[in-house]
N, C-alpha and C positions, 0 to 999 in steps of 0.2 A: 496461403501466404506463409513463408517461410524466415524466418530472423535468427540467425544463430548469433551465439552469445561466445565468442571464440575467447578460451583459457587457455588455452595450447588441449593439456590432454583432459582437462575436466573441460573441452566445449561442450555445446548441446544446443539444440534450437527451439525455439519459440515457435509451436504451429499453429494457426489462427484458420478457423474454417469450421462450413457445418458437418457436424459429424464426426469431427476429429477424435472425439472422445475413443472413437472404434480401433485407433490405430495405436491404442492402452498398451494391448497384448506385444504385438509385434515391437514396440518402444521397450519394454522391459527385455524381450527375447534381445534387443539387441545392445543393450546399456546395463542391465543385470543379467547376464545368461547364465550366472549358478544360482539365478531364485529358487527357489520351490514354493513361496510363499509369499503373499501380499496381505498390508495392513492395509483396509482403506478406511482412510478417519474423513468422518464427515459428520452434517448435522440430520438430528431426524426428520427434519421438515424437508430436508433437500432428497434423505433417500426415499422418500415417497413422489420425487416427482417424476414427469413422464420418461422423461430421458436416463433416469437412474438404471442404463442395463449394462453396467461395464464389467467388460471381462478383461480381468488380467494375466486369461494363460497360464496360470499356477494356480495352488490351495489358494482362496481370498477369505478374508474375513473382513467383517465390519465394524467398527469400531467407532460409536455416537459419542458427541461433546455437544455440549451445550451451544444456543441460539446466538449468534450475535459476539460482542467483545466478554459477553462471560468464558466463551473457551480459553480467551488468552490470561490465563489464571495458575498461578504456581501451583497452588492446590490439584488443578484440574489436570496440570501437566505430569503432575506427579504418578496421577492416577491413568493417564495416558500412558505413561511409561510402564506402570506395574503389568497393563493389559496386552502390551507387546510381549512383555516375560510371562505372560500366565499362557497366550499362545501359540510361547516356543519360536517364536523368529529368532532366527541365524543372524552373523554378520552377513551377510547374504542376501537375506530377502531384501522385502523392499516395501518403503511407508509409500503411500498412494494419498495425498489431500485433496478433497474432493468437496468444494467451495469458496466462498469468498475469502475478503483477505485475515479474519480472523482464524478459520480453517487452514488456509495455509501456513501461517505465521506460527501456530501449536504444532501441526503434524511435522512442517518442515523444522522446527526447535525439538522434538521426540525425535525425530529421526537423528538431527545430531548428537544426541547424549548418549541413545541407545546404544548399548555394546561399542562405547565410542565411534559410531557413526555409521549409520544404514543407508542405502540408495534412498532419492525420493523420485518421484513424479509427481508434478503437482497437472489437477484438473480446475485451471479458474471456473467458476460457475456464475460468477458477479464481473461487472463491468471495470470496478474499482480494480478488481483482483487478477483480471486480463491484463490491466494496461500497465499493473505496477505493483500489487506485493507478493504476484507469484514470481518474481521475474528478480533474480538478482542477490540470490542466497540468504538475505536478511529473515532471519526468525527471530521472534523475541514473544515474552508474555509481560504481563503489565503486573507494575505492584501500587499500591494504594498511591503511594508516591510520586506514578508519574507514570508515560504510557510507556511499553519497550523498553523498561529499563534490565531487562534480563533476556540477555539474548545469543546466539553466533551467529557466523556465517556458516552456510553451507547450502552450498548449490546444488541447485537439482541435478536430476540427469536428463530429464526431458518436461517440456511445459507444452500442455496440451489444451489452447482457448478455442472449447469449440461455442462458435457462437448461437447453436439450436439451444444451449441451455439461457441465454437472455430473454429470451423469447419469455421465460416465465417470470421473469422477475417485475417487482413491482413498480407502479412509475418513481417511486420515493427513489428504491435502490436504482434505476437507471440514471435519475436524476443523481443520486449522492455521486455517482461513479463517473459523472461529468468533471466534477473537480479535481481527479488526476490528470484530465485531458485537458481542463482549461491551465491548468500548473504548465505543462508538456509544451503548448500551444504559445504559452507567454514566454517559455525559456527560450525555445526557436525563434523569437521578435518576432511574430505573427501579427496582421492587423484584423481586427474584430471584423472587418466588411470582408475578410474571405471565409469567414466562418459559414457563411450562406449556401454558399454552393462546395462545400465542400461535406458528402459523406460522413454516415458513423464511420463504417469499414476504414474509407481513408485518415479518421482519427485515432481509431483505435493501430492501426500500423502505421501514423506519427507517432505515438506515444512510445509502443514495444523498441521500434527502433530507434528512438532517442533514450530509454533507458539503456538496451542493450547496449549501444555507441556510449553510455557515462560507464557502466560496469565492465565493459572491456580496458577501458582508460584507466581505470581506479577500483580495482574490483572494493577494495576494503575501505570504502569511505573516509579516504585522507586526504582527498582534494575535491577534483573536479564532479566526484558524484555527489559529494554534499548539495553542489546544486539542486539537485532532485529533494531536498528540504525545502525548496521555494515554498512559504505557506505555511509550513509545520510548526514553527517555534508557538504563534498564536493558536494554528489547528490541534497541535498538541494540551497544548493548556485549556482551550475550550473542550473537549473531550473529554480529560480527565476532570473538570468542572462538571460535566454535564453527567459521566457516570456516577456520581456522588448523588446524583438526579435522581437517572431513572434510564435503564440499561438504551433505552432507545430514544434518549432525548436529543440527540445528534448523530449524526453519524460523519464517517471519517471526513467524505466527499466536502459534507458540507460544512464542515469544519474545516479544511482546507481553503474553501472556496472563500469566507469569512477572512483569512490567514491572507490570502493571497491582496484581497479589497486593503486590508490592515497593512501588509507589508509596503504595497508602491506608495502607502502615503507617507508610511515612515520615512523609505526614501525619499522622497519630495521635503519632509520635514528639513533634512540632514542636507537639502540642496543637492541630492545625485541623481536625479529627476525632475523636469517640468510636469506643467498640471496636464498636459500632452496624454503622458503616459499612464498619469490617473484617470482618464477620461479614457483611455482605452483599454485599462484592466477590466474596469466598469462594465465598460463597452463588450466585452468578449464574455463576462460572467451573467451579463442579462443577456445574450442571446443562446446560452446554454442554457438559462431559465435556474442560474444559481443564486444562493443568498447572498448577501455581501454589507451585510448589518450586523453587529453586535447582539447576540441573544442579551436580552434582560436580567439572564438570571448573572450573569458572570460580571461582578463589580471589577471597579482597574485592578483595586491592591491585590486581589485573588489570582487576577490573571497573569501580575508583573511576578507574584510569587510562584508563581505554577512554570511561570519560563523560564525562572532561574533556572528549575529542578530539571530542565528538558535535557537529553542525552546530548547533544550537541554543546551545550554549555561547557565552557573550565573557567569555572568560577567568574562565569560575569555571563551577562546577554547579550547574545550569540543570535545573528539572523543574516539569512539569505538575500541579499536586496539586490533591485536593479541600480545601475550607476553608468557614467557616462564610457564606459569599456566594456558594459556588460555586466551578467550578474556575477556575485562573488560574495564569499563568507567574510561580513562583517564583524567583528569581536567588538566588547566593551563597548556596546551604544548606553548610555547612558539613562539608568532608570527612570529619571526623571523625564528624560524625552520620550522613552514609550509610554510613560503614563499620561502623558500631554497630550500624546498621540492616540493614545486611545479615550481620553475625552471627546476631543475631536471628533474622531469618527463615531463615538458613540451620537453626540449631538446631532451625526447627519441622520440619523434614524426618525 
């Protein structure tokens, strides 16, 4: 399966399939053809797994970051970047990200800094990182502050989801990686009872091609791709609560999937929804086998203060909701209503 991401001259498509990983080489020969050199940044657990045999057609070198949201780390980026200059990469070569979406979000933000800007190719290797942060230029690293609060755009030249490397992932990460899908699944106005007979494969190419179809429309996040924050204002703040934890005490997915449970009832609060559409967010995130409770560790005050700081914000609380024309960027909901609202749903737990 094939999805291109049409920009006029920066297009490039999206290729979903087993094995894809192999068509590495030929992708660079023909998207960078003054390479002579490839960066592939990945994690060490990932290049020890079976499928770890990519050839890029040029000198490669490897270049390891740490497990999990530790790569996405100024510090770590810093030191990303010095390892590109200590192995002599040209404006020319090309960074290669080869993992999920924390590995893509470093490699593709090194790639843009580098010598003001190198080719990337990014390789999803996680479910999350297929259907949505290899896809759409966004890189960014996290500062204590708040997640992505330092970042650019800059689009790949090719995205290569091949789906033999799912195969090893764990049920946690298949699971966490549902939560971009149930986001994807609810923006389309999907009903929970086709969730049954419908395919991963057919979820995973709804998702590529509903982000693709927002970042053609909007490549730089000034409208209609904000959409694709359905979820985040809360999954952001729950994440950046939970690293303060313990690097693995959440993860993106299900962080989102919690954001998403939170967000239709905000709506509902604010009257832009019936208990309809709470009953069917529900509905679609238990048959993905997602959370949709409040963790215990995240009290309201923490949470209403972690959303102010989220990227999305200009000075006030900022969320994605559904409403009776669809979803759309709400401004200025009133703190006192998300913190009501988040009693609320905390008490359905």
């Amino acid at each position: 399966m094939r999805v291109t991401v049409d920009l006029g001259h920066r297009a490039y498509d999206v290729v979903m399939g087993a094995g894809v990983r192999r068509d590495l080489a030929s992708l660079i020969q023909a998207r960078a053809p003054r390479a002579r050199a490839a960066a592939i940044i990945t994690s060490g657990s990932l290049r020890r797994q079976p499928w770890f045999d990519l050839d890029t057609g040029v000198e490669q070198h490897v270049v390891e970051v740490p497990e999990g949201e530790a790569a996405k780390d100024w510090t770590e980026l810093g030191r990303l970047c010095e390892s590109l200059a200590e192995l002599g990469l040209s404006r020319y070569d090309v960074v290669v990200g080869v993992g999920g979406g924390a590995v893509t979000d470093v490699a593709g933000l090194a790639a843009a800094l580098y010598q003001r800007g190198l080719a990337v190719v990014h390789v999803p290797t996680s479910l999350v990182a297929q259907v949505d942060a290899a896809i759409g230029g966004k890189t960014a690293v996290n500062l204590t502050s708040g997640k992505n609060l330092v970042g650019a755009f800059h689009q790949p030249v090719g995205v290569l989801c091949d789906t033999e490397t799912l195969t090893t992932l764990s049920e946690r990460e298949r699971i966490g990686g549902l939560g971009e899908i149930a986001k994807c699944w609810l923006l389309e106005d999907r009903r929970a009872a086709d969730l049954a007979t419908t395919p991963l494969s057919s979820l995973v190419t709804m998702a590529v091609q509903l982000k693709a179809g927002l970042v053609m429309l909007d490549e730089r996040d000034g409208n209609q791709r904000a959409l694709l924050n359905y979820g985040h204002t809360l999954g952001h703040a729950l994440e950046l609560l939970a690293l303060e934890r313990e690097a693995d005490e959440l993860r993106h997915g299900e962080a989102v999937a919690i954001g998403l449970a939170y967000a239709v009832r905000l709506a509902h609060a604010l009257s832009r929804v019936g208990s309809r559409e709470v009953a069917n967010h529900d509905q679609v995130l238990r048959a993905l086998g997602l959370p949709a409770r409040l963790p215990s560790f995240a009290s309201t005050n923490a949470l209403v203060t972690a959303m102010g700081r989220d990227k999305k914000t200009h000075h006030d609380l900022t969320f994605v909701l559904p409403g009776p024309t669809g979803f759309e960027v709400v401004r200025r909901v009133e703190p006192r209503v998300v913190a009501e609202v988040l009693d609320q749903f905390r008490g359905e737990s």
